[in-house]
N, C-alpha and C positions, 0 to 999 in steps of 0.2 A: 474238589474245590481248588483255585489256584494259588499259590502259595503269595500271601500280600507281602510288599517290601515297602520302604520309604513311609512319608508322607502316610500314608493308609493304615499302613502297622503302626505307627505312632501315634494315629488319633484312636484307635481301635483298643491299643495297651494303655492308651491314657485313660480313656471308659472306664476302664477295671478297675485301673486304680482310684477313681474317683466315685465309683459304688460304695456304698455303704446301705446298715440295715436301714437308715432312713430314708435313700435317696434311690427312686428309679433311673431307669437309661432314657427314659422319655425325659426325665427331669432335667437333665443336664445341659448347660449353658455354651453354645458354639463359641465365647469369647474363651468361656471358662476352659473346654476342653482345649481348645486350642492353647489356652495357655502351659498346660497342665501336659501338653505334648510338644512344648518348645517352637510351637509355628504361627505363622497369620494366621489370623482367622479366616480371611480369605479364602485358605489353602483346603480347607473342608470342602467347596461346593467342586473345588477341582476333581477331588474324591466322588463326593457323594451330592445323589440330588437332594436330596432331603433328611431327616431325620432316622424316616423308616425306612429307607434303603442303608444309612452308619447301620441303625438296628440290627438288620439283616445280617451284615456282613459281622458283627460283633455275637451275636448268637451262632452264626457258624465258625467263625475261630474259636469260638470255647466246644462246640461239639465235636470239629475234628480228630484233635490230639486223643480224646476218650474214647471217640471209636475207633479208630485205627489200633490201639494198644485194646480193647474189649477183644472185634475180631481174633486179633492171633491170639489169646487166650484161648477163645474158646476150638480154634483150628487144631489146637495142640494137645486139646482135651482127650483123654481116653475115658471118660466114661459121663453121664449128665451131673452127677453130683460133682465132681471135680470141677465142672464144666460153670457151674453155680457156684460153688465155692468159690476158685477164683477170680468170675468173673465180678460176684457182688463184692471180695477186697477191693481188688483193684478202682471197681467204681468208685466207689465211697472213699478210700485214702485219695482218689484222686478232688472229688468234692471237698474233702477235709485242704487239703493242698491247690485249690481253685477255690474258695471260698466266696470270693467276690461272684465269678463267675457264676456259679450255684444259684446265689443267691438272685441275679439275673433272670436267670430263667425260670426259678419257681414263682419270681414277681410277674415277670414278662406272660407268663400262662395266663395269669387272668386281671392283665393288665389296661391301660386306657386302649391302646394300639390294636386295631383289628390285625393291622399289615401283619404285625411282632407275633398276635396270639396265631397265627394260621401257619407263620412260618417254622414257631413253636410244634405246635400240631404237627406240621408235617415232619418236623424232625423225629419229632418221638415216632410215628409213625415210620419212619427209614428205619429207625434204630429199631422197633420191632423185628419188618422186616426182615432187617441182615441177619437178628439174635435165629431167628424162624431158618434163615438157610442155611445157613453154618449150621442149625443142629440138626435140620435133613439130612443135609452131605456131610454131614460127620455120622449120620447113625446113632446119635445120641440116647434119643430113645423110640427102639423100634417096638414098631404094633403101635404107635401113635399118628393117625393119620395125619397130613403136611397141615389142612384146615385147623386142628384143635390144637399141634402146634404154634400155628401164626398166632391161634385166640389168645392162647396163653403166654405167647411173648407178647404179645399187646398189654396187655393185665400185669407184665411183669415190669416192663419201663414204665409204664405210670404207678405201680407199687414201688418203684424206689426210688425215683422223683419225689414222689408222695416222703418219704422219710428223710430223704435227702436235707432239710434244714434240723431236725430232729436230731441227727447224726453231727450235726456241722457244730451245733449249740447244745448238745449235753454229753460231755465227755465221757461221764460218766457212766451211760447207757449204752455207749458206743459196741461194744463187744456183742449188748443181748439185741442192739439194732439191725448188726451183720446175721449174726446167728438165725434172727426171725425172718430176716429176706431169706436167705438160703433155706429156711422152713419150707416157706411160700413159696418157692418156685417149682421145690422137689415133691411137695405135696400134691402141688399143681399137678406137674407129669404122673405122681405115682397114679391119682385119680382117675388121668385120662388112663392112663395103661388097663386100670380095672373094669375101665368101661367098655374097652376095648373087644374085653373076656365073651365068648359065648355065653349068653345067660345060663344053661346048664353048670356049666362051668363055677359062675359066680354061689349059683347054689350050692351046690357040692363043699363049695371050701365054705361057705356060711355055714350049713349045716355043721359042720367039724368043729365050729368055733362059738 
C-alpha cells in the first residue's frame, strides 16, 4: 500500500480520532471530519469519491502497521509456540494501543457497508494467507500439510479478532485472553500434527495411554 501524506493522512487520522464506542466510520460527518482534520470540506472529494472508498483506505492504514511488525515476528521465530506467543502479544498490545482503530474494524465486519464488510473479508483473509506462508517457509510445523495450515490460520485471525474488544474492555482478563489465544492456535497445530500420524501409529500410542 502507498504510503498516504497531506490532505489524505489527515482526514484518515481525523477518523480515528473521531471513533468512539458509539459512533461508526459510516457515521461520520464530511463537515465534521474535515473540521476535526483542519481543512475544507471541499478538500475530501479531492481525496476520495465517496465515503467507501475514505472507508477503504482508513481500514487499510490501520491493517498495515500490524502486519508488517506480525510478519517479522513470526520470520524470526525458531519454533511454532514462540511463533504464537509472540505473535498473539504483539497483536493484542497493539489493539490495546489502536483502540479506536479496533474498534473499527470489529464494527466495520458486520456493518451497514457491503463495500467496508468485503474489504474487511479480504483483509483477514491476506492476513491469513501471509500467517500460512511465513509458517511454510519457516518450517514451523513440519508434517503439517500447506492446506491444514492456511485452514488454521484462517480460524486463527478470526479467533482473535473475535476477542479483540474482550481484550480492549476488561483489563483485568487481559493475561487469561493472551494465554487462551496462544492455547488455540498451538492446540490447533498440535491436532493437525496427530492427524497427520499413520493410523497404526495413533494406535500404538493410544493403547499406551
Amino acid at each position: 500500500m502507498s504510503v498516504m501524506t497531506g490532505g489524505k493522512l489527515k482526514l484518515v487520522q481525523a477518523a480515528l480520532r473521531l471513533i468512539t464506542e458509539s459512533r461508526s466510520l459510516t457515521s461520520l460527518g464530511l463537515r465534521e471530519l474535515a473540521r476535526e482534520a483542519g481543512l475544507n470540506p471541499n478538500t475530501f472529494y479531492r481525496h476520495f469519491r465517496n465515503l467507501d472508498e475514505f472507508g477503504l483506505q482508513v481500514l487499510g492504514y490501520i491493517a498495515e502497521e500490524m502486519k508488517t511488525g506480525v510478519r517479522e515476528l513470526r520470520r524470526m521465530a525458531e519454533s511454532s509456540d514462540q511463533a504464537s506467543r509472540e505473535t498473539v502479544a504483539f497483536v493484542y498490545h497493539y489493539f490495546l494501543n489502536n483502540a479506536a482503530a479496533t474498534t473499527v474494524a470489529v464494527r466495520e465486519l458486520h456493518g451497514p457497508s457491503p463495500v467496508l464488510r468485503r474489504a474487511l473479508e479480504n483483509q483477514l483473509d491476506a492476513s491469513a494467507r501471509e500467517m500460512a506462508e511465513d509458517i511454510i517457509e519457516r518450517r514451523l510445523v513440519p508434517g503439517v500439510d500447506d492446506a491444514t495450515v492456511h485452514e488454521i490460520s484462517h480460524m486463527t485471525i478470526r479467533y482473535i479478532l473475535f476477542r479483540a474488544m474482550d481484550y480492549i474492555e476488561k483489563p483485568d482478563q487481559r493475561d487469561r485472553i493472551q494465554l487462551e489465544t496462544e492455547h488455540f492456535i498451538n492446540r490447533q497445530f498440535r491436532g493437525a500434527l496427530v492427524e497427520s500420524l499413520p493410523p497404526e501409529t495413533i494406535a500404538r500410542w493410544a493403547s499406551k495411554n
